[in-house]
Phi, psi and omega in degrees: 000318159332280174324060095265321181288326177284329174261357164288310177300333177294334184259359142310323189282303175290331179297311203302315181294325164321329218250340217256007184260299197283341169275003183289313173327296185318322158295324184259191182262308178222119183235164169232167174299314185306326193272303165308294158357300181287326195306278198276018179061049189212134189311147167340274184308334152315288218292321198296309167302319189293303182001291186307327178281336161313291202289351210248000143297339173078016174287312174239174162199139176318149188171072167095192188213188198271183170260138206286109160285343166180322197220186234270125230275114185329117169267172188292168220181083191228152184311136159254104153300340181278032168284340177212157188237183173201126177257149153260150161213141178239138191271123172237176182312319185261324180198226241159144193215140165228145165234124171279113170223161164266217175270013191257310202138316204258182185279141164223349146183161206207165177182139183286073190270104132337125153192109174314141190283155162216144170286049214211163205291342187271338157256004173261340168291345183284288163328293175279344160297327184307322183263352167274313183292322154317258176337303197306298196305321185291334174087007177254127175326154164296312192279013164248006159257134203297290190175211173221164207216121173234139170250158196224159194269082271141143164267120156263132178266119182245024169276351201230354171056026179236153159283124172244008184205136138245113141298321188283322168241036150043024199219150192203125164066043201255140168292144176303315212279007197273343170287306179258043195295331225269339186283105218276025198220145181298117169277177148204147208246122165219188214260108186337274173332303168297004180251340174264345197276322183280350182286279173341279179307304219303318185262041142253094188263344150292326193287144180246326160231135200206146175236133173241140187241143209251068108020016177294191174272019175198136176252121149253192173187185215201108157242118148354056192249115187278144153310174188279122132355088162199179181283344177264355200264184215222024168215113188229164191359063143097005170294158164199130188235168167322290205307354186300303251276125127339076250220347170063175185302334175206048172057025154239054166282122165115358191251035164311002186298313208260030166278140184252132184271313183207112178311153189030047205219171222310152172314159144221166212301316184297341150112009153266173176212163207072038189249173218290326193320311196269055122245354179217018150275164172326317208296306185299010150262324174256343172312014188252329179246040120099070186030030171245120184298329184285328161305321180281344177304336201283316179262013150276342198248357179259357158118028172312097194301320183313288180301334193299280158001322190264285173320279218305355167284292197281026164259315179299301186315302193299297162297001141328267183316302188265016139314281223273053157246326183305311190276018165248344186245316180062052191233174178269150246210129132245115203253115177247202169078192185301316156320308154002286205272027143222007192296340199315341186269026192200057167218005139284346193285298184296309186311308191252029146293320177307322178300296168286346174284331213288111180263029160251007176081356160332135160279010212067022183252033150280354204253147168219162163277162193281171184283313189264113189307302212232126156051038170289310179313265180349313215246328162342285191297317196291341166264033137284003174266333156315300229274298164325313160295327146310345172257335187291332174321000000 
């Protein structure tokens, strides 16, 4: 009875030093082994062999060497991120977002479509035509992309594979594969906010808990809990899977937008009224700027009183909400979405409202701006599909 349990743990122990070499690898430009070695603590002879299996993987590959610290000179160890690709695409009410990313992570190209969603055969052929003509125009082989990661603005089941609630697209209970019948590439489906919240961890490798809040012309939000660092849990040196996401008993965790902010106070779109959505979405800014948010941040930032007036509301309101998301969660705050990508020169602004509400005494420097401005929801969904495969190594 022993004997299974010891060898199911060894070979949990060699995948896991696999998976934990190669993202380490994945992360630098150029590493030599001796430094893997010291970095992750795993013997010489380990590093050399899974190495050797990595490359004989088409994952790393050698390529010139280090300079002779007294005896023979390392060689170099660099990531091929072109071994595999991923497309994202995110559907909102107005228009399409597509991403090209690689095993690095990162966005490398993308593009922007008007087009208002329809529940209809004719905008899901649209779609995939839309993702073919991408994917052609980028010049990467088919058979090296993993597959497309679409976020939808939504409750996803995602034991039952249905969208069951849009407010925002107006569609209920719907099959996912009934979006993606027409798409020639293995799909998977998440929840917009979850799909920018993992674009967000992936480049933060410290954070252990996170609330990410999504500011769009619709509020979601996303909360974060990376596992415990061990062999059986499923995060290690700087991993993140689907599962950090807190996903609740029937998947709507994370839908502060429908949180209520002032109990009978103004409609909101789901057709309740007081929730934090109808004081901080996007929309309630730019209607000030004949609906474009860059404009209006642009004559805001020439002093406008009018516009001024208006932020300093939607500033009260926004920190309002996240004090009692801190004193519930006791996390670090990322304000993402279309605000996201302007609030940072106003994020003193923010502290210390956040600051005089805190009855611990906190400065407001848990709230931050997001990293990614443009298509995090897109490069979300397209690394879940990195991110599987990346464990699968």
């Amino acid at each position: 009875m022993i004997y299974p349990n010891n060898r199911t743990s060894n070979i949990d122990v060699k995948r896991l030093n696999r998976n934990r070499v190669f993202r380490y690898i994945n992360r630098h430009e150029r590493i030599s082994r001796p430094e893997l070695s010291q970095s992750l603590g795993i013997s010489f002879p380990t590093i050399l062999f899974i190495t050797n299996e990595l490359i004989e993987k088409g994952v790393i590959r050698e390529e010139g060497e280090f300079e002779s610290t007294g005896g023979r000179k390392a060689k170099a160890l660099l990531p091929v991120h072109d071994a595999r690709f991923a497309l994202g695409l995110d559907i909102t009410l107005n228009h399409i977002s597509i991403v090209l990313t690689d095993l690095s992570g990162a966005a490398l190209e993308h593009i922007r479509m008007q087009k208002r969603f329809e529940n209809t055969e004719e905008y899901r052929q649209f779609l995939a035509e839309s993702l073919v003509i991408f994917s052609h125009d980028t010049g990467v082989p088919n058979e090296k992309i993993l597959g497309v990661g679409i976020s939808l603005p939504g409750i996803i089941d995602m034991q039952q594979k249905r969208l069951s609630h849009s407010h925002i697209l107006n569609i209920f209970d719907v099959p996912c594969e009934e979006i993606s019948k027409d798409i020639p590439f293995p799909v998977a489906f998440t929840n917009d906010a979850n799909a920018a919240a993992l674009s967000e961890l992936r480049s933060r490798q410290d954070y252990t808990h996170a609330l990410y809040l999504s500011l769009s012309n619709s509020v979601g939000g996303a909360l974060i809990f990376r596992k415990v660092p061990s062999l059986g849990g499923k995060w290690d040196a700087g991993v993140w899977q689907n599962d950090n996401l807190v996903m609740g008993d029937n998947f709507k965790c994370g839908e502060i937008g429908h949180m209520t902010l002032i109990p009978g106070g103004k409609r909101c779109y789901c057709g309740k009224n007081g929730c934090f959505d109808a004081y901080c979405n996007a929309k309630i800014l730019a209607q000030h700027s004949d609906g474009r948010l860059e404009l209006f941040f642009n004559s805001l930032k020439e002093g406008n009183p009018v516009l001024k007036a208006e932020w300093e509301s939607y500033l009260d309101h926004l920190a309002a909400h996240i004090n009692s998301l801190r004193m519930l969660m006791d996390c670090k705050v990322i304000v993402g979405g279309y605000v996201g990508g302007f609030i940072e020169p106003y994020l003193g602004d923010l502290h210390r409202r956040l600051r005089d509400m805190d009855t611990f005494g906190d400065d407001g420097n848990y709230v931050e701006a997001c990293t990614y401005r443009l298509e995090a929801s897109a490069l979300g969904a397209a690394l879940l599909h990195i991110e599987a495969y990346i464990s699968s190594i």
